[in-house]
C-alpha positions as CSV (number, residue, x, y, z in Angstrom):
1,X,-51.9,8.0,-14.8
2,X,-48.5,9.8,-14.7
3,X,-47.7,13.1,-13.3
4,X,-47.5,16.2,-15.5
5,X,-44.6,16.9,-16.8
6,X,-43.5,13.1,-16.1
7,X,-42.2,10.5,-19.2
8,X,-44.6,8.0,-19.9
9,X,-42.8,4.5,-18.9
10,X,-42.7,2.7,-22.6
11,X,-41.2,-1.5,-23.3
12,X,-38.1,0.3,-24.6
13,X,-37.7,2.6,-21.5
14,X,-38.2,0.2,-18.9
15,X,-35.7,-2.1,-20.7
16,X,-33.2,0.4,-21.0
17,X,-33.3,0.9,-17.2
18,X,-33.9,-2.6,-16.7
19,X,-30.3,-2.9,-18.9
20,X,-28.7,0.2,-16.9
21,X,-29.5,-1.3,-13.6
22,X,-28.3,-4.8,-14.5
23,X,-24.9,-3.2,-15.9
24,X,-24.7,-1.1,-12.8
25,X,-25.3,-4.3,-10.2
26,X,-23.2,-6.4,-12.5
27,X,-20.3,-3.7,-12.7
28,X,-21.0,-3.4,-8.8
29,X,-19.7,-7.5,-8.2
30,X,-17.0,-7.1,-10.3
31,X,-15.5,-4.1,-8.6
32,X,-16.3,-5.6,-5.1
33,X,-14.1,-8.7,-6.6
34,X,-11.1,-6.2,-7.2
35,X,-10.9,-5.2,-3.7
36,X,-11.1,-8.9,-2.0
37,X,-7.2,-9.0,-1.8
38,X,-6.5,-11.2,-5.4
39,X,-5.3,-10.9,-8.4
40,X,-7.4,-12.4,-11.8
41,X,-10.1,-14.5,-11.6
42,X,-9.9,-16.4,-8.1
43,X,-9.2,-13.2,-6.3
44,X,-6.6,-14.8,-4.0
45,X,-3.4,-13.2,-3.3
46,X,-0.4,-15.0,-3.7
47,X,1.3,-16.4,-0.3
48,X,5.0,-17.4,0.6
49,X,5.8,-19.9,2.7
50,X,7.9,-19.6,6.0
51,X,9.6,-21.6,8.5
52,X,9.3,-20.9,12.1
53,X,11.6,-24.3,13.3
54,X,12.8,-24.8,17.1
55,X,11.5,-22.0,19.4
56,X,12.9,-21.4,22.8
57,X,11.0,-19.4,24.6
58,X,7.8,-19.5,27.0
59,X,4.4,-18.1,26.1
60,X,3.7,-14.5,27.4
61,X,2.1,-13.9,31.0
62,X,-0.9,-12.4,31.5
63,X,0.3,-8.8,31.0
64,X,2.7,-9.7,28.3
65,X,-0.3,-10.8,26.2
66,X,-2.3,-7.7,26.7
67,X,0.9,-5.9,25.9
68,X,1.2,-7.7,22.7
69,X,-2.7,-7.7,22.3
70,X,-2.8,-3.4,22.2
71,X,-0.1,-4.1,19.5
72,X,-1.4,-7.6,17.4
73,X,-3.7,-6.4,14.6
74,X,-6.0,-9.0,13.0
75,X,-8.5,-6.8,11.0
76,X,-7.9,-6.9,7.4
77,X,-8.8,-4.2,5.0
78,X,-10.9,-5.1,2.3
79,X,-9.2,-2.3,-0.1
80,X,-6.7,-3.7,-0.3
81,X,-4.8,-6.0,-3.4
82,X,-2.1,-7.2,-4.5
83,X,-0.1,-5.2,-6.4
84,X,2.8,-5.0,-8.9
85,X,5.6,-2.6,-7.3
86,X,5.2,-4.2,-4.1
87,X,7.4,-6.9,-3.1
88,X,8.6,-9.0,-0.4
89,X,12.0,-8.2,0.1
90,X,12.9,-10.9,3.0
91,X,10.8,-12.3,5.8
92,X,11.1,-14.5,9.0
93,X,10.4,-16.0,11.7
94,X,11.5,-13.9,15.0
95,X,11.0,-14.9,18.7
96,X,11.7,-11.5,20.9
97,X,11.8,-11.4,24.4
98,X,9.4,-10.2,26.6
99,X,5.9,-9.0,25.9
100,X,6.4,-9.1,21.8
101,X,7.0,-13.0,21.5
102,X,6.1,-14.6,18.3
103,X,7.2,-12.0,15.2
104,X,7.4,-12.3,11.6
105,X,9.6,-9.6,10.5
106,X,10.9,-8.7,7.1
107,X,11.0,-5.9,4.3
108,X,8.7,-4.7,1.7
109,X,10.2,-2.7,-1.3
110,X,7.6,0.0,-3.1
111,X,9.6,-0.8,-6.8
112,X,6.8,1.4,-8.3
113,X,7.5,4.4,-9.8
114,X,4.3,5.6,-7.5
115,X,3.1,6.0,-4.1
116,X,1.2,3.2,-2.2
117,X,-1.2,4.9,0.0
118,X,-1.6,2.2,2.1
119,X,0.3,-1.3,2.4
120,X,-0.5,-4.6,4.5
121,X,1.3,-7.9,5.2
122,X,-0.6,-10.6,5.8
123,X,0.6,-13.6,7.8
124,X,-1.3,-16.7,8.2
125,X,0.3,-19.1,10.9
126,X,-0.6,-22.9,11.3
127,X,-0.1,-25.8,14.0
128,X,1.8,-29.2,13.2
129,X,-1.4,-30.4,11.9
130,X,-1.4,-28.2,8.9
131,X,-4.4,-26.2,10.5
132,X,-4.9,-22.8,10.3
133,X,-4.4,-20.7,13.3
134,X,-4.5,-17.5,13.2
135,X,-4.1,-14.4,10.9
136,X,-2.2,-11.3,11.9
137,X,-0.9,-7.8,9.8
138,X,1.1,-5.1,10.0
139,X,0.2,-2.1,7.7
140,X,1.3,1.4,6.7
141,X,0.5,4.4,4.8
142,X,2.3,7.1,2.6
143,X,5.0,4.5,1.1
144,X,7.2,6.6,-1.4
145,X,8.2,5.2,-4.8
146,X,11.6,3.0,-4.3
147,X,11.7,2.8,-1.0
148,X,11.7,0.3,1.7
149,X,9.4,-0.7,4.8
150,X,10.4,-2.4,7.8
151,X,7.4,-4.4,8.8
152,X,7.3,-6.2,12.3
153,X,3.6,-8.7,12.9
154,X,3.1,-9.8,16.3
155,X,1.4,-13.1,16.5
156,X,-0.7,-14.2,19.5
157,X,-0.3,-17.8,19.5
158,X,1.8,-19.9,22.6
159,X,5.0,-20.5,20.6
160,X,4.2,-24.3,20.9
161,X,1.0,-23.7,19.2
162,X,3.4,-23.2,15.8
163,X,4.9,-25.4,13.1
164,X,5.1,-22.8,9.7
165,X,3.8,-19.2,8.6
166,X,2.8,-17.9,5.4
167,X,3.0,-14.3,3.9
168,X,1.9,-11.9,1.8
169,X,1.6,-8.0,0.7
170,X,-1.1,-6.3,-0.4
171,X,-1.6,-2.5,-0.8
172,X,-4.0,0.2,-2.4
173,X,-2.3,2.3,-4.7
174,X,-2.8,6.8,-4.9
């Protein structure tokens, strides 16, 4: 028996809910989808190649590696996608000294007329095999309309453990 004052539940009301909540889990999936890091259908961003070639230099020590550790990051954010006024300017392969090692460094242009609250490179890295590796970022906040960003991603890997990089940028718009 339903409460006073209470709506008694009719077919046609509980199929309107039964319609709202569908719509709402439905609308739900596909904004989840939007944040995954893709553009369209797939949801997958679009990724450059890059060439890492002959390396001379010796894997970090000990300390070196937690040095570069406090400074790798490898935790993506998932709201984050690609998105039309960012761009890869340039990017490449970079073996510093010391406790930094393995870099991929390059530029990212905000061609927007807006401000990207928050940007991210990805790079993927792979062994001779073809095998993926290893995923590392570099991010940044507050990037005014047409300006630049000089992005610097440490990678973890033994510079023998790498054959070829790819890259992309993703970033979440105000």
């Amino acid at each position: 028996m339903p409460n006073e004052g209470s709506t008694p539940m009719t077919p046609s009301t509980l199929s309107r809910r039964r319609l709202l909540a569908t719509f709402g889990v439905g609308s739900a999936a596909v904004l989840a989808g939007c944040n995954d890091g893709g553009p369209g259908i797939d949801g997958n961003p679009e990724y450059q190649g890059g060439d890492i070639g002959e390396i001379d230099g010796e894997p970090r020590t000990e300390d070196e590696l937690v040095a570069a550790d406090s400074l790798a990051q490898q935790e993506i954010s998932e709201s984050v996608t690609p998105l039309e006024g960012l761009s890869l300017v340039d990017h490449e392969f970079v073996f510093e000294g010391g406790y930094l090692g393995s870099t991929v460094q390059g530029t990212v242009e905000n061609t927007s007329g807006d401000r990207i609250e928050f940007a991210e490179v990805r790079v993927r890295v792979y062994n001779d095999a073809g095998n993926q590796i290893g995923r590392y970022l570099a991010t940044t906040g507050d990037l005014d309309p047409d300006t630049n960003w000089e992005f610097q991603v440490v990678i973890l890997k033994a510079p023998s453990d790498l054959a070829e990089y790819d890259i992309t940028v993703l970033g979440t718009p105000t």
